[in-house]
N, C-alpha and C positions, 0 to 999 in steps of 0.2 A: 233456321236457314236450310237446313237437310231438308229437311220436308217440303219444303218449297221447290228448292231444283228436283227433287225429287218429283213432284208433280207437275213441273214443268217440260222435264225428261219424257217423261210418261205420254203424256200430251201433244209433243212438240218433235221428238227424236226417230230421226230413221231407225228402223232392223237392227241395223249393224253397231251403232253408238249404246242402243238402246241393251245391247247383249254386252258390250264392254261397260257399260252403266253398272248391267246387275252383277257382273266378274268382279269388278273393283268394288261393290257397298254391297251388296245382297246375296256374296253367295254363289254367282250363279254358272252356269258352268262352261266352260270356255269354249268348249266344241259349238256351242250356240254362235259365237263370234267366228268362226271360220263357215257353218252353214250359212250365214249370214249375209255372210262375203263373197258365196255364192253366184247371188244375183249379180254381182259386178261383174264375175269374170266371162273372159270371150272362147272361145274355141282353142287359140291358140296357146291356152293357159294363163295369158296375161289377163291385168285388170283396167277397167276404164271406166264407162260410164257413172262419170261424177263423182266415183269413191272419194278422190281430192275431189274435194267442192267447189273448188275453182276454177278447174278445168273439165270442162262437161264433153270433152269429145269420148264417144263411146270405144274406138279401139282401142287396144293394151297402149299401155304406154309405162315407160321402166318408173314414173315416181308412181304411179297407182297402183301396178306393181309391188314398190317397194313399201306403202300403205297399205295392202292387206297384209305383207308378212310382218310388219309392226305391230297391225293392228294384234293377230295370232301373239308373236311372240311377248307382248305386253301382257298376256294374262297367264303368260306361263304354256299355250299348244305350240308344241311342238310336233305330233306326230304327222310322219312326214308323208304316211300313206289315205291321209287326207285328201281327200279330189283336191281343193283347195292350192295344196302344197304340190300334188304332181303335178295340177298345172303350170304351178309356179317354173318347177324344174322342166317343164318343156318350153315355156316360155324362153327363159332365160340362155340353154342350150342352143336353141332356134338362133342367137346372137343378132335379135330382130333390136333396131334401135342401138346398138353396141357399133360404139368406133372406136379406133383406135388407141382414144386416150380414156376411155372408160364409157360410161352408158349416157345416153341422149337426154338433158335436161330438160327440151322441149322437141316437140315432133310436128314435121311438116302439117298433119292432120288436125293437131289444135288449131290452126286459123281459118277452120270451116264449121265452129262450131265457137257458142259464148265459154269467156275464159275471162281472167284476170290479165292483164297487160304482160305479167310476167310469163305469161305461159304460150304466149306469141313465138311463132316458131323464128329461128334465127342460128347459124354455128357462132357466129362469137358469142349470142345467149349463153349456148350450148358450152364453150370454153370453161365462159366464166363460172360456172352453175354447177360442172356435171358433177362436181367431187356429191353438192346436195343429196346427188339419186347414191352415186355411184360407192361412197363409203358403206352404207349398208347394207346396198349388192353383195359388195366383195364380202364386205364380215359374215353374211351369211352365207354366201359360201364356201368360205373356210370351214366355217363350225359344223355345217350340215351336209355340203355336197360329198355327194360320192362319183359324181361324174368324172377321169381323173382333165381331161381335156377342157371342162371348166373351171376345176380348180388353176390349172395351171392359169388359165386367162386371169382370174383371181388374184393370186399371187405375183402376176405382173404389175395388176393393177393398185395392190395392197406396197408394193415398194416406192410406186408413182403417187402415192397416196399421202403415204411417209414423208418423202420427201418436196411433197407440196405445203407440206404442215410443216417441216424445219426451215425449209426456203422462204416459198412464196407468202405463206401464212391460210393457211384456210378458214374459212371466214362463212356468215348466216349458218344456214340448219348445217352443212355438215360439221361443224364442232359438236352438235352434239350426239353424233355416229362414234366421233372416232375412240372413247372408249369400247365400244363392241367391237371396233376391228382391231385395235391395240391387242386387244385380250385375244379374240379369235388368231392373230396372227403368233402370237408366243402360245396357244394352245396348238398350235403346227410347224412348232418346232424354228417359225421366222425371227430370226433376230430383233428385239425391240429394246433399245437403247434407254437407258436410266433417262436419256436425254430428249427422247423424245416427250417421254410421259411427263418432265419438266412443261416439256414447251406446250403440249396441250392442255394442262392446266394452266399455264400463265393467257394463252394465248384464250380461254375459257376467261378464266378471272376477269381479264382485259374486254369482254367484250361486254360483260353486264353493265346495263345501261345503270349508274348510280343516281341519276338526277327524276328523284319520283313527278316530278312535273312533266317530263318525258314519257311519264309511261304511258300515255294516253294515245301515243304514238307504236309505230311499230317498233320497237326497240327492244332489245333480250333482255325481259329481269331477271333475278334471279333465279326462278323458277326453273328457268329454262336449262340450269346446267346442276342443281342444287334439287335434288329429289325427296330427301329425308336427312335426319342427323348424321349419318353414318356417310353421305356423299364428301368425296374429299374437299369440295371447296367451301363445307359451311362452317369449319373453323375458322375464326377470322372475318365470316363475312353472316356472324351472326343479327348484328345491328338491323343490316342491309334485307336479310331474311324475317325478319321482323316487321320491318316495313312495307315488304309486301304483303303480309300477313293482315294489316291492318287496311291498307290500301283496296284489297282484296274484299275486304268487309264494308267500304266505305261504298262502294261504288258499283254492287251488284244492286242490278235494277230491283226497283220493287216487287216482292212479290214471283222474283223470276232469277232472271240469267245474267251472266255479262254482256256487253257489248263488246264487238270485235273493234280491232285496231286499224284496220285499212279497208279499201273498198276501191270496187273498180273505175269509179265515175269518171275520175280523172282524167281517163285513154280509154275507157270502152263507154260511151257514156247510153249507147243504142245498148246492151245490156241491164237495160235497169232495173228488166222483172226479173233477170234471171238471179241479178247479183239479191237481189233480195230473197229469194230463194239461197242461193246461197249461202247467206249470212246466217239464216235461221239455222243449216246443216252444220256450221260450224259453230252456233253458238252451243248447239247438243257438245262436239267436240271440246271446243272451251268450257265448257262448267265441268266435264269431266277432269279437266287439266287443273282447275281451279281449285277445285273440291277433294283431286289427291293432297294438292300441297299444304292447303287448309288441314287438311288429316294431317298429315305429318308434321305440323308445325304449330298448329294456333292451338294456343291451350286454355282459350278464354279467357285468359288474364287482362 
């Protein structure tokens, strides 16, 4: 099976996936993955052009943005005098796309170019979504910034953050942020309550999808919050981690990669070369997500 996504990767994957490929199985070294990431970025330090695959508009925008410094900090770079990362930190200072209740889930600039529906520019979008970008904004700059008038914006929005996860409940990708801003925010001295770290793991627990006939859909398995043995939620939800395991086996194409879960057809249906281009750029991203938890978890039994 290695050897297969492995040839597939090879064949099939952009620069950038392709350099997080060889950092995760080969060895390879992680600076690879920020010159990479290079090509994405714009003048203004921000990143765009297609880094998220489903939004193809070429200006910065805060989630493509916030996908190269994942991409970086998933291999372990961190060094911040990286072109890479000073763009990042002009970008982000510029307070280009930042409103008042945190950073822009979508920008007026995605509806002049092919995207996924969800990346259709709108503020209530924008409402419901930003914690998505905006939790691992902030976390990262707690941990990293030295700007102090960015932190401070940070910090405002690290308490709004908080208390959107006690209150309202936070929900899709930013749950799985808010342990790096949890951590970031008690490594700066910000009060984090016994009770919070409760709630986001119940609030985590609660969201994995347990009906494996579902997963064929876009729904959280486990994967998505359960990284290795050692992540808090896999006592308990050993079973369920299992069953992805085999699932995971059952259903990579032949010979190749997975299939992704959603597709633009539905509300963009005049996209249909692009989203096929697309799907290919994130099936490179999915077999990498695949083939960590595969690592961590299947022991061929």
């Amino acid at each position: 099976m290695y050897n297969e996504v492995r040839n597939w990767m090879n064949r099939n994957a952009r620069a950038v996936e392709l350099a997080l490929w060889r950092c995760h199985f080969e060895d390879g070294n992680p600076r690879d993955v920020a010159d990479a990431l290079l090509s994405y970025q714009n003048e203004d330090g921000g990143f765009g052009h297609a880094l998220e695959p489903d939004c193809w508009n070429p200006g910065s925008t805060p989630v493509a943005t916030w996908t190269a410094i994942k991409y970086m900090l998933a291999v372990g770079f961190d060094d911040m005098a990286h072109p890479a990362y000073e763009g990042v930190w002009r970008y982000l200072a510029s307070g280009k796309d930042r409103e008042d209740y945190g950073w822009r889930f979508s920008v007026p600039e995605n509806d002049n170019w092919p995207r996924a529906p969800w990346w259709s520019y709108g503020e209530e979008n924008n409402r419901d979504n930003y914690a998505n970008v905006t939790v691992g904004l902030t976390a990262f700059i707690l941990r990293y910034g030295k700007d102090e008038a960015l932190r401070a914006v940070a910090e405002k929005f690290a308490d709004g953050l908080v208390t959107l996860l006690m209150d309202k409940g936070a929900a899709g990708e930013a749950l799985e942020g808010y342990d790096f801003l949890l951590e970031a925010m008690g490594e700066n001295g910000m009060p984090v309550s016994d009770e919070a770290w409760t709630m986001l793991r119940k609030r985590q627990n609660d969201a994995i999808g347990r009906d494996v006939a579902q997963w064929k859909n876009y729904v959280p398995r486990p994967s998505r919050f359960i990284h290795d043995m050692n992540s808090p939620l896999y006592k308990g939800n050993e079973a369920i981690v299992q069953a992805e395991v085999d699932y995971l086996k059952s259903i990579r194409q032949a010979g190749g990669v997975w299939p992704i879960t959603w597709t633009w057809f539905d509300m963009m249906p005049q996209y249909g070369a692009e989203f096929a281009i697309s799907e290919r750029w994130w099936q490179g991203l999915v077999a990498i997500e695949n083939m960590l938890f595969l690592k961590a978890f299947d022991r061929g039994e």
